[in-house]
C-alpha positions in Angstrom: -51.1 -31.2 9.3 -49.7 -28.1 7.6 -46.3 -27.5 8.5 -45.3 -24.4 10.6 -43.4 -21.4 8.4 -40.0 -21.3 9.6 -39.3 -18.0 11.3 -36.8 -15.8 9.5 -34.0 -14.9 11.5 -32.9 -11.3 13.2 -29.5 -11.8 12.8 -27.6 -12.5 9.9 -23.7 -12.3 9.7 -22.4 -11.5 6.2 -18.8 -11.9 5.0 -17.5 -9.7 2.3 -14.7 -11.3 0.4 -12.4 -8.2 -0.8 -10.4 -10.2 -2.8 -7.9 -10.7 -6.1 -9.2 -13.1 -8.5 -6.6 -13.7 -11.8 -8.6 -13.2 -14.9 -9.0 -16.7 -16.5 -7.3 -18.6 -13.8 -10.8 -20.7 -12.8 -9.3 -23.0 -11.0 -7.1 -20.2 -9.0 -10.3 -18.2 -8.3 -12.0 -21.2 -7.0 -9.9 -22.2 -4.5 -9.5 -18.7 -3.6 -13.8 -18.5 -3.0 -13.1 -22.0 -1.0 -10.5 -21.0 1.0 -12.6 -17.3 1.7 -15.5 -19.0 3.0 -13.3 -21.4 5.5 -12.1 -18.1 7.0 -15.6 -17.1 6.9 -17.0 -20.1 8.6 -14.6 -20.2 11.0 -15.8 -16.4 12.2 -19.3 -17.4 12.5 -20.7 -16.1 9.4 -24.0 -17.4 7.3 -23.0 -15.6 4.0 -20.1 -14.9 2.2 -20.2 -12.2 -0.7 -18.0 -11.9 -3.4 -17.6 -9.8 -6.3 -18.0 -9.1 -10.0 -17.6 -11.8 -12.0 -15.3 -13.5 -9.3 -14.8 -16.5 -10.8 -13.6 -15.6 -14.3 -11.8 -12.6 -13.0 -12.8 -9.1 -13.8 -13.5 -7.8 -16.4 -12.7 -11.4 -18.5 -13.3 -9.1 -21.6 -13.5 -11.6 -24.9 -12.5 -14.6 -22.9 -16.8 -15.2 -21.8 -17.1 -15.9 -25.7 -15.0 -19.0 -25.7 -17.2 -21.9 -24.8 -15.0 -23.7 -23.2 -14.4 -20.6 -20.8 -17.9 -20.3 -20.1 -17.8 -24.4 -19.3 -15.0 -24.0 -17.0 -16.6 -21.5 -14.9 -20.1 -23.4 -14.4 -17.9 -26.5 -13.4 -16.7 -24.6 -10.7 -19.8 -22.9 -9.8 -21.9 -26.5 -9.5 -18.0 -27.7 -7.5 -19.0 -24.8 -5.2 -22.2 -25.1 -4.5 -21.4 -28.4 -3.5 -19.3 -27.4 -0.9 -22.5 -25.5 0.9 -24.3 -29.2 2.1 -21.5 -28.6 5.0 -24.4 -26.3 6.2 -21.9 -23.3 6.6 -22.1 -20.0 4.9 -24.0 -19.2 2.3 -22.4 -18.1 -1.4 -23.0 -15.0 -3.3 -21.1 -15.2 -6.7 -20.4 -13.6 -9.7 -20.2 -15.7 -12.9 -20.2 -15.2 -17.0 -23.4 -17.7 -17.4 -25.0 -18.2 -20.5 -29.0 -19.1 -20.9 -31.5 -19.3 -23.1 -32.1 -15.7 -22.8 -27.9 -15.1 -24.0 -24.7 -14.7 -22.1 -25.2 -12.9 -19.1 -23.1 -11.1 -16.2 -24.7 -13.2 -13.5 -24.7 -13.8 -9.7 -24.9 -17.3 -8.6 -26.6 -17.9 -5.3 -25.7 -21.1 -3.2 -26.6 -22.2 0.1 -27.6 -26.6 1.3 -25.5 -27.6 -1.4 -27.5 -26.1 -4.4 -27.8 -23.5 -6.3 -30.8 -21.6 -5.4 -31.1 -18.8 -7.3 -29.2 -17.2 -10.5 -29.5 -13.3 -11.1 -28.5 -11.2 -14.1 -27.3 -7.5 -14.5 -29.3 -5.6 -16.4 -27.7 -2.3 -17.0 -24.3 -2.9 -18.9 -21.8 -0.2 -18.8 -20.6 1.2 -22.1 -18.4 4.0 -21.7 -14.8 4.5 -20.3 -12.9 1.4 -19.1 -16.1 -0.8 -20.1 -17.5 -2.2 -22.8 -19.7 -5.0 -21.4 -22.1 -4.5 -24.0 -19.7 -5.9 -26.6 -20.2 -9.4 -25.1 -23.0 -9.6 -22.4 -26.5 -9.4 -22.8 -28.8 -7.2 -19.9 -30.9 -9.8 -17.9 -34.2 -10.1 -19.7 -36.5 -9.2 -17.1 -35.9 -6.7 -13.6 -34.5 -8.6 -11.3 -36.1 -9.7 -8.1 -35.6 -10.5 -4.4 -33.7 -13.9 -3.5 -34.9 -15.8 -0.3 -31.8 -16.5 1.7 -32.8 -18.3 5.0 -36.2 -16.5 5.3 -34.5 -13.6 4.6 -35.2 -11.5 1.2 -32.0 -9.8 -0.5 -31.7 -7.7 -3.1 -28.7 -8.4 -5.6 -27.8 -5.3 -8.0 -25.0 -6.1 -10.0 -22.4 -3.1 -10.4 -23.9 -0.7 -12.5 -27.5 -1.8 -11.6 -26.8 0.8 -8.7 -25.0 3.7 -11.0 -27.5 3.5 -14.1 -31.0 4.8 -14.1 -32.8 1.6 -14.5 -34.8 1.8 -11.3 -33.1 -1.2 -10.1 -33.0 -0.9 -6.1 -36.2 0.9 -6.1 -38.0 -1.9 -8.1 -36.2 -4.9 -5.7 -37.6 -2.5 -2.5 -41.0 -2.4 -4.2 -40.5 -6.1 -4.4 -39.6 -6.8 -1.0 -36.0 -7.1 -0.4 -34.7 -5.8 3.0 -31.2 -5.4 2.5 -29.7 -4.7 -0.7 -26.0 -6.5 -1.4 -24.0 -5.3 -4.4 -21.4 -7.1 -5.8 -18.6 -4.8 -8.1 -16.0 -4.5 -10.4 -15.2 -0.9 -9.5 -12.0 0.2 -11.0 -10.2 3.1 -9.4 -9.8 6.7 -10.2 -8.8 9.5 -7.7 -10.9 10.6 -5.5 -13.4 7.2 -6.4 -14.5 6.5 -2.9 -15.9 9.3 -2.6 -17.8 8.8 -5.9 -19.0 5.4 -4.7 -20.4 6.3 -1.2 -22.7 9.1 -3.1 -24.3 6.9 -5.3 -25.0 4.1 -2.8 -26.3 7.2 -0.5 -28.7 8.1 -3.1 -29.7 4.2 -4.1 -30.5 3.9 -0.7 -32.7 7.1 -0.2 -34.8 5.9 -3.8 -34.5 2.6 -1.7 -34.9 2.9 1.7 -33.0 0.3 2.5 -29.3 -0.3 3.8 -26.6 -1.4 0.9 -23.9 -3.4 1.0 -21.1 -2.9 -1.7 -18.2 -5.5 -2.1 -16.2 -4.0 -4.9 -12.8 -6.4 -6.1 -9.2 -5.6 -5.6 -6.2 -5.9 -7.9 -4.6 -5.4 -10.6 -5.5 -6.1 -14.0 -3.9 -4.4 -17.1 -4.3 -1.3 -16.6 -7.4 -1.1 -14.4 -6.3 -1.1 -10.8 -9.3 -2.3 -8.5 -9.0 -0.6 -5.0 -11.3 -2.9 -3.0 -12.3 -0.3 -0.7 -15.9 -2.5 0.1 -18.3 -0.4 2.5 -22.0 -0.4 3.6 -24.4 2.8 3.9 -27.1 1.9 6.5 -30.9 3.2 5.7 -30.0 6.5 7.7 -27.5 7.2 5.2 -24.5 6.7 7.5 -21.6 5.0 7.1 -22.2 1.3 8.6 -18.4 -0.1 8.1 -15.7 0.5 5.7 -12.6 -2.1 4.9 -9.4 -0.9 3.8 -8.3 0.2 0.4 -5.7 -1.5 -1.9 -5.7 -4.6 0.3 -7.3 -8.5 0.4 -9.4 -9.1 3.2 -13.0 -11.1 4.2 -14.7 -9.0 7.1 -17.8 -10.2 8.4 -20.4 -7.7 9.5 -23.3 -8.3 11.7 -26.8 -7.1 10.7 -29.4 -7.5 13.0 -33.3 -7.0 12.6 -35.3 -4.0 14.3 -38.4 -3.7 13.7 -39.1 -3.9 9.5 -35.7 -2.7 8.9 -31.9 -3.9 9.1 -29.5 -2.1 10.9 -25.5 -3.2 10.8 -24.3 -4.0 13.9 -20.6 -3.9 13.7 -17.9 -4.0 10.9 -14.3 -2.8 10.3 -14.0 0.9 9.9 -10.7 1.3 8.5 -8.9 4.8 7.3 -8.6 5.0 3.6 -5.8 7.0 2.1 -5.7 10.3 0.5 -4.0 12.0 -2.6 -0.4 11.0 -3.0 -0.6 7.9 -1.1 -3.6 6.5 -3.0 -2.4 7.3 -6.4 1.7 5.8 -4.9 -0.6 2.8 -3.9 -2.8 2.1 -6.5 0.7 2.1 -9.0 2.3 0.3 -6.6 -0.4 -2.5 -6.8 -1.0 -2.1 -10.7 2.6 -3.0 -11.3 3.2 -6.0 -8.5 0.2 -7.5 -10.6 1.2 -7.2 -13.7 4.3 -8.5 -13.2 3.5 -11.3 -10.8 0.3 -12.4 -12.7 1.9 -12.9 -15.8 5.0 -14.8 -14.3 7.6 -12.3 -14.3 10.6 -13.4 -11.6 12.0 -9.8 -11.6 12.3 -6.7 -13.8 14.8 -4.3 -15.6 14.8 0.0 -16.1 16.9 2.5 -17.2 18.2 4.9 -14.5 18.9 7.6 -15.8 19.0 10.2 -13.0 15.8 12.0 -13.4 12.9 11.5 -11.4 10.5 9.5 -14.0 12.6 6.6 -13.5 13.8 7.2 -9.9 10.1 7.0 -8.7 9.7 4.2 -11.3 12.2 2.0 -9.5 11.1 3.3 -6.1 7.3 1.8 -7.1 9.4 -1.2 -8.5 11.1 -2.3 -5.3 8.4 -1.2 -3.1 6.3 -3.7 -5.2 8.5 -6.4 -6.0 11.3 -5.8 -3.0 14.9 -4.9 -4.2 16.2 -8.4 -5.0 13.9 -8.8 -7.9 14.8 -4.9 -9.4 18.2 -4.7 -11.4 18.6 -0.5 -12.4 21.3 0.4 -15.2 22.7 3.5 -16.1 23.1 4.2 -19.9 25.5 7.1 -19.5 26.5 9.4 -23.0 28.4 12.2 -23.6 26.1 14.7 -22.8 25.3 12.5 -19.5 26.2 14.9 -16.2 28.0 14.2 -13.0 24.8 14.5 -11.5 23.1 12.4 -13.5 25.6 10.1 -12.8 25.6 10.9 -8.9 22.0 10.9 -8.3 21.4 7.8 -10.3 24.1 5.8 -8.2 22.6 7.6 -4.9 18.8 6.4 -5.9 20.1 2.3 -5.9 21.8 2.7 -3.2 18.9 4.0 -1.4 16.7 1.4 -2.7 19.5 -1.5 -2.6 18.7 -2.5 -5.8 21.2 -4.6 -8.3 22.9 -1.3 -10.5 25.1 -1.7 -13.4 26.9 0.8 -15.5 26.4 0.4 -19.2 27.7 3.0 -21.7 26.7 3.3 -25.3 29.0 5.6 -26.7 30.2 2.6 -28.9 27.1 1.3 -30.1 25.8 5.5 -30.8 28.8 6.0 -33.0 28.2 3.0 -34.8 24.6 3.5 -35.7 26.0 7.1 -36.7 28.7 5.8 -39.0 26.5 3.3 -40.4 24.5 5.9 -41.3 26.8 8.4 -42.6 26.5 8.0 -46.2 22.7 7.9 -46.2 22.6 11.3 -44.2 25.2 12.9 -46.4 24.5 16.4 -46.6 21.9 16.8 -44.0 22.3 18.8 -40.3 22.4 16.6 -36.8 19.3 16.4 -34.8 16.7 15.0 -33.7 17.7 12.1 -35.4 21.0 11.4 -33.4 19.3 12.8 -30.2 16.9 9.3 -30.8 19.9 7.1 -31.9 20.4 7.6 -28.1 17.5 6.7 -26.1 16.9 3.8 -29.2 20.3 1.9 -28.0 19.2 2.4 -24.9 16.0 0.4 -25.0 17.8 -1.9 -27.2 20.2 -3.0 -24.2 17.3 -3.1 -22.1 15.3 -5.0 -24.4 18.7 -7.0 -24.9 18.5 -7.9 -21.0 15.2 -8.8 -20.7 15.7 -10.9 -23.5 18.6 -12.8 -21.8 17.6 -12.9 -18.3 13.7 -12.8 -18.7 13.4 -9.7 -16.7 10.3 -7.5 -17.8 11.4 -4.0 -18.9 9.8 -0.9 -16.8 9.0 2.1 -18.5 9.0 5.5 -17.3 7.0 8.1 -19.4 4.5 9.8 -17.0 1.4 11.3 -19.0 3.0 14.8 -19.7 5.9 13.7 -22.4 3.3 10.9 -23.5 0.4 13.6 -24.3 2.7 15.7 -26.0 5.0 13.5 -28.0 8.0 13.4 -25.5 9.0 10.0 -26.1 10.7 7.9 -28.5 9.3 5.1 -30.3 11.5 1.7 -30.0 13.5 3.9 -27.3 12.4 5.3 -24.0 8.5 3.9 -24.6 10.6 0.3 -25.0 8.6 -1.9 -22.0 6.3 -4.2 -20.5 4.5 -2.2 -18.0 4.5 1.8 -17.6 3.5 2.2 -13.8 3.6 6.4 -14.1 1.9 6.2 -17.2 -1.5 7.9 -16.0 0.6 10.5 -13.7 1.2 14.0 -14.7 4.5 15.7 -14.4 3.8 17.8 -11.2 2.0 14.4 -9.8 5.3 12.4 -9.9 7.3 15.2 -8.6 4.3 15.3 -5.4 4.7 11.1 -5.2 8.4 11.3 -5.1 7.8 14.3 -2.0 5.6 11.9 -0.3 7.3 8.5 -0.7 10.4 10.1 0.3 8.2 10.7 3.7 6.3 7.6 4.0 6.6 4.1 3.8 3.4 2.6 2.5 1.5 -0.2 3.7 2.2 -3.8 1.8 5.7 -1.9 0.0 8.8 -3.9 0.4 11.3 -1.0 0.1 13.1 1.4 2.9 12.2 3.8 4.7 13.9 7.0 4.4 14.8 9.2 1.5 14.9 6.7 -1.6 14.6 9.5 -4.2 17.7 12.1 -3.7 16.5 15.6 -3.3 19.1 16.7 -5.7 16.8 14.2 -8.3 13.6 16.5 -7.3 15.4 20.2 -7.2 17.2 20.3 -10.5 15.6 20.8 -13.8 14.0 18.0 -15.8 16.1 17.1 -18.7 16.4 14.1 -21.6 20.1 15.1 -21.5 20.5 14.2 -25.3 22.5 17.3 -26.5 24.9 20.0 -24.4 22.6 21.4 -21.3 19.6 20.4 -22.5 16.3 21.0 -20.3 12.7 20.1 -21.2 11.5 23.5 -21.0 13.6 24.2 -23.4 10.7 23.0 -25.9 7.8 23.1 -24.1 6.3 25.2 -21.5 6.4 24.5 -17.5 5.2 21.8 -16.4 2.9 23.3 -14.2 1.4 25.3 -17.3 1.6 22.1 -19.6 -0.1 20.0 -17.4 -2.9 22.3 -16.5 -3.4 23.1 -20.1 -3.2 18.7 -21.0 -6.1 17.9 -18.0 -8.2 20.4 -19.8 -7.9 19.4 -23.2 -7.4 15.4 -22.0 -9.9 15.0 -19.0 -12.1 18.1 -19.5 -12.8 18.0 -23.1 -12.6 21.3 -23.0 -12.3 24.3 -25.6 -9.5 25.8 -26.7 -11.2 29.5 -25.8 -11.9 28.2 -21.8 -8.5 26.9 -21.3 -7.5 30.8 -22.6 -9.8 32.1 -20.1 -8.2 30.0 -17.3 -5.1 32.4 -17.7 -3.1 30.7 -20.5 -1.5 32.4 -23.9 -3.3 31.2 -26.5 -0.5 30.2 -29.2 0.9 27.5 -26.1 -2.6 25.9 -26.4 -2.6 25.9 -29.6 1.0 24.4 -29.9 -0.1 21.8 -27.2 -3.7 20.5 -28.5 -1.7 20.1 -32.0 0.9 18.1 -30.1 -1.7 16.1 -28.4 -3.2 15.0 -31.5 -0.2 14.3 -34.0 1.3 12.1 -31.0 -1.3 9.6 -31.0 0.1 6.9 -33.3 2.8 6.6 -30.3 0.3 5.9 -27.8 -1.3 3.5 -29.6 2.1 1.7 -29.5 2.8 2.7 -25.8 3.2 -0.2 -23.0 0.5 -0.5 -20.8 0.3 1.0 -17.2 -1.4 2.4 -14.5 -5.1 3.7 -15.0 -5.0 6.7 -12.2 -7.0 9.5 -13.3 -10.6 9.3 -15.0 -9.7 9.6 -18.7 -6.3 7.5 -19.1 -5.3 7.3 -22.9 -6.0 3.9 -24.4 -9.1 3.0 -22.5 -10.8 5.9 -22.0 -9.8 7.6 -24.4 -9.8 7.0 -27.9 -9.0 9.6 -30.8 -8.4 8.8 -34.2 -4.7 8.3 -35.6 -5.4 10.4 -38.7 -7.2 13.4 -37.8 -7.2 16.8 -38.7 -10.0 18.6 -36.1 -8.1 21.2 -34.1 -9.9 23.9 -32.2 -9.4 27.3 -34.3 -13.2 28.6 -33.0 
C-alpha cells in the first residue's frame, strides 16, 4: 500500500541568528551556532538561520585556502548536524566547502541529524571591501529549492540577491515559497536603507517574501551592523531586529492560500546619522581589541577633539578601567590644551598621566645638530615632536601590553596631516573613516547621548571648550590647521568628491570651490598615499574607506589639469 504524502505544514517558526562569529575561531563559532539553536528551541522554533559563512567567520579571506581550515569547518558542520536527531530546529549554515566542482561559499542545510542539502553562491562579489573571487569559485549550476519539512525554500547567498544573475526569480520559477538569505553585509551609512531596496525589488522579480539575516561585528575594518529584516510579498516591512546588536528572533510565518505571509517578529528602531556611525566605531574598536586579546589600551590626549572622541569611543567600548590617556605636553602645548585634556579623563574616569618630552625633543635635536648644520628649523623639529610622542606610547604598550589608539580622522589622513612613526603610531584607528566636520557632529551627539551597549557616563565627556576652539597640532607658537589648509568644511567637501565621488576636478569647481584649493588638495591626496598604506587599521564608515576600497597607486603622476 503506497504510503500517504505527508502534508506540509502552514506554519513554520524561523529563528534568525544575528550573531558575532570570530574569524577562524571554529570551535568558538560552533558552540556559538549550538548555543543559538538552544535559545531557539526553547522558543518554539523549527529553523534556525544563520549567516554568511558562519562558521569560518566572515569574510575568512585567505584562511579557506588552508586545507586544514577547510577540514576544521566540515568537522564542525557533520558535529552539527548531529545535534539535529534531537528533532528540534532545523539548521541553515554558512560554510567554506570545497567539492568536486572547487571551493565554494556554501550553505549547509541540516535537519534529523543529517545533512540534507548543500547550496553554493553563485555570484561572487568583486569590488569594494570584497574580493571573493580571489578564492571561491560561483556554484556550478543555478541553485534550486531545498525541501525543508514539506516546505520548499529558496537560499540566495548574499550577493545572489544584489547581482543580476536571476537568482530569486529562477528559485520562484522553481518553486520555492519563501526565500531566506543569509549575509555578510558590511556597513556603510545610510546601508539599511540600501538593503531594504534591493530585497523590495528581489521580491517584486520574485513574488515571494524574503528573509535577510545579515552578521554582526567587527572584523578589521569592516563593521557588520546585523540589522536582519524581512520584506513580505506586498513589499512591506514584515519585522526588523535591531542594529549593532547579537540577538536570535524567531518569527512566525504562516500559510495563506499559495503564499506566506509573516505573522509576527521584532520591529525594532534602528539608528540614524551620528549615532549609527558613534555606534558602528564603537563596535569596530571593542572587536578589534577584544578579538585579538587586548586587556586594555593606551592614546595620546592631547586636548583636541580627534583624540577626546577617540577615548570617549574607547571607554564607551572597553569601560574606563581598561583606557589609560597621557598627555605629552611641549613647549608650544597651551593651558587649554592642558585644561581640556585633564577635564576630558575626568569626564570619562579614565587612568591619566602626565608625560612631558621636552627632554627627549632636545635630545633628538642635539643629536642631530651637526648633521643639520646650516639648515633652517621646520618641519623637521615640528615631527621630532609628535615622533617621541608615539615612541612613549609605543614604549607603553610595549611594557604593559596595552594596544595603542590612534586618532587621525580621514581629513589629515587624505591630505598628508599626519606623521609617519608619530601620530599614525597604533593598533587600531577608530575615526579613521570619519571626516573632520563628522567627528566634530559625533562629539555634539555623544556629548547628548548615551548609546546603547557603551560602558561610559552620561553627561558631557567631551568639554565644549575641546569643540569651540580652533583645531591645532600645536607644534610651533599659535599654530592652527587652517593655517595650511583650507576649512574644514571646504576641505572635506572638496576630499568626498575627489575620494567617494570620483569626481573631476572641473565639477568640484562648479560646486562653488576656487580652483587652485582643488588643485592643491587632489595633489595632496595623491603624494600622501605611501602613508596610508602604512596607516593602522580602523573603522570602515563611509562607502569608499582608503585601504579597501580604495586603492591608488604609490607612484603616480595623473592629476586632473583637463
Amino acid at each position: 500500500m503506497a504510503r500517504k504524502p505527508q502534508q506540509a505544514p502552514d506554519i513554520l517558526r524561523i529563528a534568525t541568528a544575528q550573531l558575532n562569529p570570530v574569524v577562524g575561531d571554529v570551535t568558538g563559532n560552533l558552540a556559538k551556532a549550538r548555543e543559538a539553536r538552544a535559545d531557539a528551541a526553547r522558543h518554539g522554533a523549527d529553523l534556525v538561520l544563520f549567516t554568511e559563512l558562519f562558521i569560518a567567520g566572515y569574510p575568512p579571506e585567505d584562511l579557506v585556502l588552508k586545507p586544514a581550515f577547510l577540514e576544521a569547518c566540515e568537522r564542525a558542520m557533520a558535529d552539527l548536524a548531529e545535534d539535529t536527531k534531537d528533532g528540534g530546529p532545523g539548521i541553515i549554515i554558512g560554510t567554506p566547502l570545497r567539492r568536486k566542482s572547487g571551493l565554494h561559499n556554501a550553505i549547509m542545510v541540516m535537519d534529523g541529524g543529517k545533512i540534507v542539502a548543500e547550496r553554493f553562491k553563485v555570484d561572487l562579489p568583486n569590488y569594494g571591501e570584497f574580493d571573493e573571487k580571489r578564492v571561491f569559485q560561483p556554484g556550478p549550476d543555478m541553485p534550486g529549492p531545498v525541501n525543508f519539512r514539506g516546505i520548499r525554500l529558496g537560499i540566495p547567498i548574499c550577493e545572489d540577491i544584489w547581482g543580476e544573475l536571476g537568482v530569486c526569480e529562477t528559485l520562484a520559477e522553481s518553486g520555492a515559497e519563501i526565500l531566506l538569505v543569509p549575509n555578510g553585509s558590511p556597513y556603510y551609512r545610510g546601508k539599511v536603507d540600501v538593503r531594504h531596496q534591493v530585497v523590495i525589488a528581489q521580491v517584486i522579480e520574485s513574488g515571494l517574501p524574503m528573509l535577510y539575516a545579515n552578521q554582526l561585528g567587527g572584523q578589521d575594518e569592516l563593521v557588520f551592523d546585523g540589522a536582519s529584516f524581512a520584506i513580505q510579498a506586498d513589499k512591506s516591512l514584515a519585522f526588523q531586529m535591531s542594529q549593532f546588536e547579537e540577538s536570535v528572533s524567531v518569527s512566525t510565518w504562516k500559510r495563506e492560500g499559495e503564499d506566506w505571509r509573516c505573522d509576527d517578529g521584532p520591529m525594532s528602531r534602528i539608528p540614524e546619522k551620528e549615532e549609527a556611525d558613534y555606534r558602528a566605531c564603537m563596535l569596530g574598536l571593542r572587536d578589534y581589541v577584544n578579538k585579538n586579546g587586548f586587556k586594555n589600551v593606551v592614546l595620546g590626549l592631547s586636548g583636541g577633539i580627534d583624540s577626546a572622541i577617540c577615548a570617549a569611543l574607547a571607554v564607551d567600548a572597553l569601560g574606563e578601567e581598561r583606557v589609560r590617556c597621557i598627555m605629552m605636553p611641549y613647549r608650544y602645548t597651551s593651558k587649554d590644551s592642558l585644561k581640556d585634556a585633564e577635564a576630558c579623563a575626568r569626564a570619562l574616569g579614565c587612568r591619566y598621566d602626565i608625560v612631558p618630552i621636552s627632554e627627549p625633543v632636545e635630545g633628538f635635536a642635539h643629536a642631530l645638530t651637526q648633521l643639520f648644520e646650516g639648515t633652517k628649523e621646520g618641519v623637521t623639529e615640528e615631527n621630532l615632536q609628535s615622533r617621541t610622542r608615539g615612541t612613549i606610547l609605543m614604549a607603553v604598550s610595549n611594557k604593559f601590553g596595552s594596544m595603542v589608539v590612534t586618532t587621525g580622522n580621514k581629513s589629515e589622513m587624505s591630505v598628508g596631516y599626519a606623521t609617519l612613526y608619530g601620530d599614525m603610531n597604533g593598533g587600531f584607528n577608530p575615526i579613521k573613516d570619519v571626516y573632520k566636520m563628522q567627528v566634530y557632529a559625533l562629539s555634539a551627539w555623544r556629548n547628548t547621548t548615551v548609546p546603547p551597549s557603551a560602558l561610559g557616563p552620561s553627561g558631557e565627556v567631551i568639554p565644549q571648550n575641546i569643540i569651540d576652539k580652533a583645531p591645532s597640532a600645536e607644534l610651533r607658537p599659535d599654530q592652527t590647521d587652517q593655517d595650511s589648509l583650507p576649512p574644514y568644511p571646504v576641505l572635506d567637501d572638496i576630499l568626498e568628491c575627489l575620494v567617494e565621488g570620483e569626481m573631476g576636478v572641473d565639477a568640484i569647481i562648479e560646486r562653488g570651490h576656487d580652483r587652485e584649493t582643488v588643485h592643491r588638495i587632489e595633489h595632496l591626496l595623491y603624494i600622501a598615499e605611501y602613508k596610508r598604506r602604512q596607516a593602522a587599521p580602523g573603522v570602515k564608515i563611509t562607502r569608499k574607506n582608503f585601504g579597501r576600497d580604495r586603492r591608488y597607486p604609490i607612484t603616480n603622476r595623473f592629476r586632473d589639469r583637463s
